[in-house]
N, C-alpha and C positions, 0 to 999 in steps of 0.2 A: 682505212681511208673512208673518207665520207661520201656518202651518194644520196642525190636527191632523186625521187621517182615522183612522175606527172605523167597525166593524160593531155596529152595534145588533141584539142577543139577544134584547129582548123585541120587539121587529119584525118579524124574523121567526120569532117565536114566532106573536106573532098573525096573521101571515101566511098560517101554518098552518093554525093553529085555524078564521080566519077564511075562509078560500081566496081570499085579496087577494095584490095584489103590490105592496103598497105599499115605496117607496123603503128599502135598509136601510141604504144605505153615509152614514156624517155627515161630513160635513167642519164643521169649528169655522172659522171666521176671525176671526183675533186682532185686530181690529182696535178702535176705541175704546169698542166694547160689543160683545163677542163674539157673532158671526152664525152660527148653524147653517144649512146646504143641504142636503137631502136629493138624494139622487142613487140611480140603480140600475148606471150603469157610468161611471167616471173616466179619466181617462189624467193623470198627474202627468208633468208635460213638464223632468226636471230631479231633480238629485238629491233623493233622500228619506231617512229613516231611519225603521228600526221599532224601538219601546222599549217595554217592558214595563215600564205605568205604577205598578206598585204600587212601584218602584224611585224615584219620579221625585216627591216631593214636589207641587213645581207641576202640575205635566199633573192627577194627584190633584183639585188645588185647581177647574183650569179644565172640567175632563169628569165624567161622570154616571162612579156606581158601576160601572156598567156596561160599563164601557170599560177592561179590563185590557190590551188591548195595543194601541198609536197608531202612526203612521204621522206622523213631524214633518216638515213641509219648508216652504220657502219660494219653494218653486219654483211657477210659474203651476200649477193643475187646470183641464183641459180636461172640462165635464159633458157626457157622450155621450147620445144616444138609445138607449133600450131598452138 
């Protein structure tokens, strides 16, 4: 299954502002209604690729404005603690 991973900007924007630590890393999972996960450390166990979506039509279609550069793979993501 395909997963796109990004760092969300206004996250930790208000992470700041707010003095939280809330999760910033997203992973997408493409599966038959796209599932966002929040995470704060990953490990991608397998190849990946990073694309700069403004290049990339679909990625565009599928992720927030917010997400100018992805991380596509279809390799397992291991969500770490802390």
């Amino acid at each position: 299954m395909r997963k796109y991973v990004f760092v969300s900007p206004p996250t930790i924007q208000a992470n700041r502002i707010n003095s939280k630590l809330d999760p910033v890393i997203c992973i997408v999972y493409m599966e038959e209604k796209p599932r966002l996960v929040m995470a704060h450390r990953i490990k991608i166990l397998g190849p990946s690729e990073v694309v700069y979506s403004g290049n990339h039509q679909t990625i565009q279609e599928i992720l927030p404005h917010t997400a100018s550069v992805v991380m596509v793979t279809e390799s397992e993501i291991e969500i770490m603690e802390g």
